[in-house]
N, C-alpha and C positions, 0 to 999 in steps of 0.2 A: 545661314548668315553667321558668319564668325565673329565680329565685335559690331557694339555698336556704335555709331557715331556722338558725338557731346549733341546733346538737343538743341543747343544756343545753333549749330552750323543746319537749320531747319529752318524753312526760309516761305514764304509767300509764294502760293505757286506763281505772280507775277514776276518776281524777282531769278525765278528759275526756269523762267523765257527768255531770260536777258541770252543775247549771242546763240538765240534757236528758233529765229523771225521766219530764218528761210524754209523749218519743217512746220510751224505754229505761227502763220503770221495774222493770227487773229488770237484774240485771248479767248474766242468761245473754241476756234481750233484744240488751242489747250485744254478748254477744259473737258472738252465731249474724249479727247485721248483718257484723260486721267479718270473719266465716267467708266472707260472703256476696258480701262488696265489695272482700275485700283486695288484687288486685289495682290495682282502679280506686283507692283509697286509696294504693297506692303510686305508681302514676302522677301521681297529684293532689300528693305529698310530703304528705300528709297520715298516711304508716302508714310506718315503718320498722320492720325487726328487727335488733338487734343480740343477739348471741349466740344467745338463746332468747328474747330478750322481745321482747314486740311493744309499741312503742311509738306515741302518736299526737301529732300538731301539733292543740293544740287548737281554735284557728280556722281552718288546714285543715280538720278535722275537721267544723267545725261547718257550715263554706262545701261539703262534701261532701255532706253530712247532706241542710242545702237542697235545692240540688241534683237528689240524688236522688229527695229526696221528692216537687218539684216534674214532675222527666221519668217517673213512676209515674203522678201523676195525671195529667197531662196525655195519658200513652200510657191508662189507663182510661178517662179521659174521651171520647176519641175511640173507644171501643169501644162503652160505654153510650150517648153519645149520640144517633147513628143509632136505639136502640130507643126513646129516650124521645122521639125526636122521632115517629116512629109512632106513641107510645101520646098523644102529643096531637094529631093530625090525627084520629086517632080520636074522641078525647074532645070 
């Protein structure tokens, strides 16, 4: 992590759903992701806590998001691949 952002642009993880309904369209969707990835989220400066609240960097957040959703598929893809390349040598 090279700089870090002003703590004021650290936002309610509700607030850093805004415009990301269509991958979190539930606020518990959110939160079981950030159950999931807090960690890596904190590495990336994308997730801090202060006191009790967990807060996120919104476009960290979003640039995480990506990200992860890209290295998911790509690690899937490379699983199903191999079979579907079978079921067309087959076909």
């Amino acid at each position: 992590m090279a700089t870090l952002p002003d703590p004021s642009e650290f936002v309610h993880p509700r607030e850093a759903r805004d415009g990301l309904t269509n991958l979190f369209p539930s606020e518990h969707s959110l939160k079981w992701f950030i159950r999931q990835n807090r960690c890596s989220l904190a590495a990336e400066g994308a997730a801090i806590i202060v006191g009790e609240r967990l807060l996120l960097h919104p476009g960290r957040f979003r640039n995480y998001v990506l990200r992860a959703g890209l290295e998911r598929a790509g690690s899937t893809l490379e699983v199903v691949t191999p079979q579907f390349a079978v079921g067309l040598a087959e076909g």
